[in-house]
C-alpha positions as CSV (number, residue, x, y, z in Angstrom):
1,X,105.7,98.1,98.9
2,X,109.5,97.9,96.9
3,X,109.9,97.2,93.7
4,X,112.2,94.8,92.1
5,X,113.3,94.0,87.8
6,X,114.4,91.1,86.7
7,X,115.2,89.3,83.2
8,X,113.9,85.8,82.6
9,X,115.8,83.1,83.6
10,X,115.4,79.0,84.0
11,X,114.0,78.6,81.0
12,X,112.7,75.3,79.5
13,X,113.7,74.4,77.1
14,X,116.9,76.4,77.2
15,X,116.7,79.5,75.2
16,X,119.8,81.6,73.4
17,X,120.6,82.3,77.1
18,X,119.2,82.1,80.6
19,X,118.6,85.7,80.3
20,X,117.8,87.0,77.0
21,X,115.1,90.3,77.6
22,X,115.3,93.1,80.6
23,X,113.1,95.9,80.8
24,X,113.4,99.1,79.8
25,X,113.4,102.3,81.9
26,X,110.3,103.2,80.3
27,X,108.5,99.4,80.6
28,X,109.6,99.7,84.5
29,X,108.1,103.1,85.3
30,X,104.9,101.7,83.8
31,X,104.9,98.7,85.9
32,X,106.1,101.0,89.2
33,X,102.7,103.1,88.0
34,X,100.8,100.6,87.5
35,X,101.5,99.2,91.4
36,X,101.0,103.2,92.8
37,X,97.4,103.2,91.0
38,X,97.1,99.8,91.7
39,X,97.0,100.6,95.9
40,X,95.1,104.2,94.9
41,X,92.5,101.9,93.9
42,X,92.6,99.8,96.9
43,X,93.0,102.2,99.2
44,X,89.3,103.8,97.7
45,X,87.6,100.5,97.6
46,X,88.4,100.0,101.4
47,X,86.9,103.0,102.2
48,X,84.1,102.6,100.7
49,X,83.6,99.6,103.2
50,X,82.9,102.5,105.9
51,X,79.1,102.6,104.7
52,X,79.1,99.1,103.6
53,X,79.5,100.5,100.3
54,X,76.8,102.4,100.3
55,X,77.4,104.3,96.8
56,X,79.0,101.5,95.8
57,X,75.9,99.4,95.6
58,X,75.8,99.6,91.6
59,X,79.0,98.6,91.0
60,X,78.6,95.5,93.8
61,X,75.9,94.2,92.6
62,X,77.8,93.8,89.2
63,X,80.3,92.0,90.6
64,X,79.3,90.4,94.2
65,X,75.1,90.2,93.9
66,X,75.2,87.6,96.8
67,X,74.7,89.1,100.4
68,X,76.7,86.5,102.0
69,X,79.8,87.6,99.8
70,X,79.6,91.1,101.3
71,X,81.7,90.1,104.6
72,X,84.5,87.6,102.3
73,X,84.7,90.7,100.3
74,X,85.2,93.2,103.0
75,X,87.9,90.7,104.5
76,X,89.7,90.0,101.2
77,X,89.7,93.7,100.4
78,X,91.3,94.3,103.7
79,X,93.9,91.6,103.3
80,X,94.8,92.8,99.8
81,X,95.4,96.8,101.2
82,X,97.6,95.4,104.3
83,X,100.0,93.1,101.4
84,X,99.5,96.2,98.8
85,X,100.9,99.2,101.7
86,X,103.5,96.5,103.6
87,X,106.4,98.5,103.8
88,X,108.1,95.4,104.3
89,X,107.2,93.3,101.1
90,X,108.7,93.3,97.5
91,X,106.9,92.6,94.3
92,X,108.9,91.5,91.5
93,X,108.7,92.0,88.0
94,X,110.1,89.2,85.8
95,X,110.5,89.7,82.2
96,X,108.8,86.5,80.3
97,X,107.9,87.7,76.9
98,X,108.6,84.8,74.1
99,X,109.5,81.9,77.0
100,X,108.7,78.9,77.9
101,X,108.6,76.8,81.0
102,X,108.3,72.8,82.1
103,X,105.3,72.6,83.5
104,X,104.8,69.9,86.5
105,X,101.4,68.4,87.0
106,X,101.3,66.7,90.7
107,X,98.5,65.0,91.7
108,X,97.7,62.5,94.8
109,X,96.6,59.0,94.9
110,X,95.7,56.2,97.2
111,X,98.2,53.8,98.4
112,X,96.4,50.0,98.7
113,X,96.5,47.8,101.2
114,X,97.5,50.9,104.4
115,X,94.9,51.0,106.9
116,X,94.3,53.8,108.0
117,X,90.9,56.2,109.1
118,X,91.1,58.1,105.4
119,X,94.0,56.0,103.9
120,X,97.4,56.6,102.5
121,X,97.9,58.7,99.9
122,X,101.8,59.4,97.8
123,X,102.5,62.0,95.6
124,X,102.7,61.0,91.9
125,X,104.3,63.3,89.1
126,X,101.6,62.7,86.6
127,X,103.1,64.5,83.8
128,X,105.3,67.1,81.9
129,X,104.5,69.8,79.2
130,X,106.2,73.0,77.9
131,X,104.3,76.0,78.5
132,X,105.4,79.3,75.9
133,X,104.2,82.7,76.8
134,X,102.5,83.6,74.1
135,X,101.8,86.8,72.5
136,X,98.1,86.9,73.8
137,X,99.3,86.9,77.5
138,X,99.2,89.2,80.2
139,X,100.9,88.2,83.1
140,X,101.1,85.1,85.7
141,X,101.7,84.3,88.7
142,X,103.1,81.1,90.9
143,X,100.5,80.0,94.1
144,X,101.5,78.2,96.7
145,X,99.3,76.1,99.5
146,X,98.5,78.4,102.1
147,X,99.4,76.7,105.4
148,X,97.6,79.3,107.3
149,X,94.4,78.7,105.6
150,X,91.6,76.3,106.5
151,X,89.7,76.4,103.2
152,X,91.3,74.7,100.1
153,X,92.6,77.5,98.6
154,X,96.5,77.3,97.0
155,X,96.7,81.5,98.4
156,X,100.5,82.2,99.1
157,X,101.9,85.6,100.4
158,X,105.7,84.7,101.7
159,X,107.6,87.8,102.0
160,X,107.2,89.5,98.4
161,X,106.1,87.8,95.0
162,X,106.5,87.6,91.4
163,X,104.6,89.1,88.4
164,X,105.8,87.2,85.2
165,X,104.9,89.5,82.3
166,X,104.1,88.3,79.0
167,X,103.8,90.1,75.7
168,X,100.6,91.4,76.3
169,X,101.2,93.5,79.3
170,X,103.0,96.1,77.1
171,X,100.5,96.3,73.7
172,X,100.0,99.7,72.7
173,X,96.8,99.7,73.6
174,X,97.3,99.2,77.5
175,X,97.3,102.1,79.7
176,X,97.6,102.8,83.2
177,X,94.5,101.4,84.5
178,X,95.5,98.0,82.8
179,X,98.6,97.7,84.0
180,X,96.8,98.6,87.4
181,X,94.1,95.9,86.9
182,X,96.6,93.2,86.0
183,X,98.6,94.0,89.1
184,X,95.8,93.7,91.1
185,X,94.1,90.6,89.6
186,X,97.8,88.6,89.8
187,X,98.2,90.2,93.7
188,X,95.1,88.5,94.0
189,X,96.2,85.0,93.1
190,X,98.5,84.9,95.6
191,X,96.9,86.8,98.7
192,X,93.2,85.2,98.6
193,X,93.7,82.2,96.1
194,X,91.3,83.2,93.9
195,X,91.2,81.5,90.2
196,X,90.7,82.2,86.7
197,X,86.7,81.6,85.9
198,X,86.1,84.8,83.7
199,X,87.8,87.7,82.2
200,X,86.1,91.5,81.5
201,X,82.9,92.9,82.6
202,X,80.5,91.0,81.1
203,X,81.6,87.9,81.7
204,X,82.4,88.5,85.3
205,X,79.3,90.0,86.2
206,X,77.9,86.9,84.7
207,X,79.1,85.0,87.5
208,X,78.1,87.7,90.2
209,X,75.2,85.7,91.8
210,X,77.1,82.5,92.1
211,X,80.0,80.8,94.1
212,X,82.6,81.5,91.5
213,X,82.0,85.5,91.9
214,X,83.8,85.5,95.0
215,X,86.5,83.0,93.4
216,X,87.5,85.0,90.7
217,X,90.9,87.2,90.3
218,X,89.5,89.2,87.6
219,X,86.1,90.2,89.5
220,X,88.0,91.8,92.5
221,X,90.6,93.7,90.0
222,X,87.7,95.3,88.0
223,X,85.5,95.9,91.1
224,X,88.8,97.3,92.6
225,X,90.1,99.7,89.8
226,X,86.7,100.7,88.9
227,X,86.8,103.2,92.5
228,X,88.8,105.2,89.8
229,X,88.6,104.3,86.5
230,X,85.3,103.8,83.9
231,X,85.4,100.1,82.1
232,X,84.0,99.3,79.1
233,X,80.3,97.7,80.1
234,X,79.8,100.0,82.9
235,X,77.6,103.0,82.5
236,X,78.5,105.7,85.3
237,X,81.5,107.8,86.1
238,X,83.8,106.2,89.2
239,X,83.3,109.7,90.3
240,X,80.3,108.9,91.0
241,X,81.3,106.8,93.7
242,X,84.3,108.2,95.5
243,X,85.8,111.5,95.8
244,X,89.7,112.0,93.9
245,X,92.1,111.8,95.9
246,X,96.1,112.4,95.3
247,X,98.4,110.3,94.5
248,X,100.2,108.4,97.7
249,X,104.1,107.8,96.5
250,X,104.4,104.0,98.4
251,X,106.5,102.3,95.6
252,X,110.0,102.9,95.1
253,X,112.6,100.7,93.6
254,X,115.4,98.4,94.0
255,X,118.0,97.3,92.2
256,X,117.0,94.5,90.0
257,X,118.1,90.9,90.5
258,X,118.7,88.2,88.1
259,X,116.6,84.5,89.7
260,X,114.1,83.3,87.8
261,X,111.1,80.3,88.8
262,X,109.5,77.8,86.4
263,X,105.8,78.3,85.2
264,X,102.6,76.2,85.4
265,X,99.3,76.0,84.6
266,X,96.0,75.3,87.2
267,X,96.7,72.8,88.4
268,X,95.5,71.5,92.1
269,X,96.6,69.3,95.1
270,X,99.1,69.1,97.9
271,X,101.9,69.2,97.5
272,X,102.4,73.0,96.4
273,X,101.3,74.1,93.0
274,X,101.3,76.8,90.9
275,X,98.3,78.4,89.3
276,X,97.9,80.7,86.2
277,X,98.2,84.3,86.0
278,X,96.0,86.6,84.1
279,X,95.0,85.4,80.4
């Protein structure tokens, strides 16, 4: 996995200049740790599939109570480790603290009077709205429809991705198992389509014996990072569960690049759409 930098640009509306913030040397290595932790993590949670997680069954059932998540999970975890260790993809970090974006809400809709077995249907642009990143933010990402996929998820992978970063994702308070987390959960949008039903421990174990577990971006990064980390709400020591391993070094950097991509909200239906990052 490469890593690239790159200042906000296409703003909306248009700012002091399409590219007003970059990152510094010490906000990048963060982000490049946060990624190296970030596949630590996976790498520990996909071993602990060898024994269908057999001390791992605490911290499941906080997360995933349902047996018939256990093979989804096993797959998804899988899926997310292959993107996270692909030599050949690029994440992208894009500075988007203090800006706003035109959001475009697309939606379908019947056309009258076409025969047809289930209709016509056109795509209408139902509306515009400017979307700031605010200071409460984390991070978001932009989803695509996954042509690959038969469910109706909006998962999209590409060849690489980009992380938008609010104001958030570098409060004082954050450390490296944050930045990990957020990596993960916004990796998660893309790969497996999952959604934004919950945040933190006890909210997303709230959900753990229902459909929306399974669905939700935060549930996976906090199952995920906890192989490694203790979370507020949770009452062992990771090492309880796995045994520490080293470091791996699979991130390294590229030269940054200066493109930027409008923002959006959930929002749903063909054609593509984009879907929210984290908080």
């Amino acid at each position: 996995m490469k890593i690239r930098f790159e200042p906000f640009g296409n703003s909306w509306p248009p700012r002091k200049s399409p590219v007003t913030q970059k990152f510094t040397e010490q906000e990048k290595a963060k982000l490049e740790e946060g990624v190296k932790v970030a596949i630590e993590c996976s790498t520990l949670a996909v071993e602990s599939m060898n024994d269908d997680f057999k001390r791992a069954q605490k911290l499941l059932k906080v997360f995933f109570a349902r047996p018939a998540d256990l093979d989804r999970l096993k797959a998804g975890l899988r899926k997310m480790h292959d993107f996270l260790t692909d030599d050949g993809r690029t994440i992208t970090f894009v500075d988007a603290r203090g800006q706003s974006e035109k959001l475009l809400r697309l939606c379908e809709r019947a056309v009258a009077g076409v025969p047809g077995r289930h209709g016509a249907v056109e795509t209408v642009l139902e509306g515009t709205r400017v979307v700031p990143m605010g200071a409460g933010d984390y991070a978001y990402v932009k989803t695509l429809a996954d042509k690959d996929s038969s469910a109706a998820t909006e998962a999209h992978t590409g060849s690489g991705m980009r992380i938008y970063i609010g104001e958030r994702g570098f409060h004082p308070s954050k450390v490296t198992k944050d930045t990990a987390e957020t990596v993960y959960h916004e990796i998660c949008h893309k790969v497996l389509g999952t959604v934004d039903h919950a945040y933190k421990v006890p909210d997303c174990a709230a959900l753990a014996n229902t459909d929306r577990a399974i669905q939700c971006a935060d549930s996976w990064a906090l199952f995920v990072t906890a192989f490694q980390f203790t979370w507020p709400d949770l009452d062992w020591d990771p090492r309880d569960l796995i045994v520490t391993r080293p470091r791996s070094n699979a991130v390294s950097a590229t030269p940054p690049a200066t493109v930027g991509r409008p923002r959006s909200n959930a929002i749903s239906g063909p054609p593509p759409v984009w879907t929210p990052g984290k908080k």
